[in-house]
C-alpha positions as CSV (number, residue, x, y, z in Angstrom):
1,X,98.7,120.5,96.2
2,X,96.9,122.2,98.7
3,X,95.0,125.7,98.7
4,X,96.4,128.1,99.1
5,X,100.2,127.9,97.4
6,X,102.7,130.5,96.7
7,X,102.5,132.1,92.9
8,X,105.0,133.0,90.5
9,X,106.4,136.4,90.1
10,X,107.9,138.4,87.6
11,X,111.1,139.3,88.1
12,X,113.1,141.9,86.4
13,X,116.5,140.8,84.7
14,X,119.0,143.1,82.7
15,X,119.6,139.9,80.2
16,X,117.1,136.5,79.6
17,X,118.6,133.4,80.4
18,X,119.6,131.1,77.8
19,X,119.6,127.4,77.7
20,X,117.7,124.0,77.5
21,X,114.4,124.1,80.2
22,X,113.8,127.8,80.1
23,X,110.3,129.4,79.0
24,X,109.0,133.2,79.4
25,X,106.0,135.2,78.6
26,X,105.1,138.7,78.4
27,X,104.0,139.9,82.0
28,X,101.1,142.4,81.5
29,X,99.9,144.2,84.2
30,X,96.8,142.6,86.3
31,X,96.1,140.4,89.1
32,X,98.2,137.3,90.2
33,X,95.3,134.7,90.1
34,X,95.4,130.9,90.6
35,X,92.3,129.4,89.7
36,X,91.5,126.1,91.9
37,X,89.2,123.5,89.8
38,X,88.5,120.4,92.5
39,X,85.5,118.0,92.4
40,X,84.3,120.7,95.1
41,X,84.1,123.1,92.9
42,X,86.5,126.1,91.6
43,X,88.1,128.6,93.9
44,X,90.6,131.3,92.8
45,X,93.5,132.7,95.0
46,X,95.2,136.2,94.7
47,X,98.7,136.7,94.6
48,X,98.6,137.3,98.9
49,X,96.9,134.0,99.1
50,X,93.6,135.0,99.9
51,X,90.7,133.3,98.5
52,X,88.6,135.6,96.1
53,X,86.4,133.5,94.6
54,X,83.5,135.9,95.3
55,X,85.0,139.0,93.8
56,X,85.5,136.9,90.8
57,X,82.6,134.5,90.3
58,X,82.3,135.1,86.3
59,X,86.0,133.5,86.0
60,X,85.3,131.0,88.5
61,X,82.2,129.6,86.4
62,X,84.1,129.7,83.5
63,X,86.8,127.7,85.0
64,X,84.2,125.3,85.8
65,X,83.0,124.8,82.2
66,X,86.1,125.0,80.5
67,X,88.7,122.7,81.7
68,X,87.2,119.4,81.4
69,X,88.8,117.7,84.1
70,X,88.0,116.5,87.5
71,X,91.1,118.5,89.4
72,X,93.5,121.2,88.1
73,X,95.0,124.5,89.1
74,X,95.7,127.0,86.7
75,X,97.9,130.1,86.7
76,X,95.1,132.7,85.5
77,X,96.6,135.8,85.7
């Protein structure tokens, strides 16, 4: 995968889906974030796209601690 991607959004439903292969969770307000853990380092990417690695450097540390692999993106937010 390459930076930046396209995130998942909520959408609103009058009735869940049912069936084999579908999950949910509770969407809480807050920011759209993808966090980006490469052997470069971690980046994290807002809902637009934009990278906002700076505005977020105390989540992109702990991404780099925490995941304990060499490449991964995460769905943060």
């Amino acid at each position: 995968m390459r930076f930046p991607v396209q995130v998942a959004l909520a959408q609103l439903v009058p009735r869940l889906p049912t069936g084999p292969g579908w999950w949910y969770e509770i969407k809480l307000d807050g920011h759209r974030t993808i966090l980006w853990h490469t052997t470069e380092g971690v980046r994290l990417q807002a809902r637009s796209g934009r990278d906002v690695t700076a505005s977020w450097v105390d989540l992109a540390l702990a991404g780099m601690d925490s995941l304990g692999v060499d490449r991964a993106w995460c769905d943060v937010g």
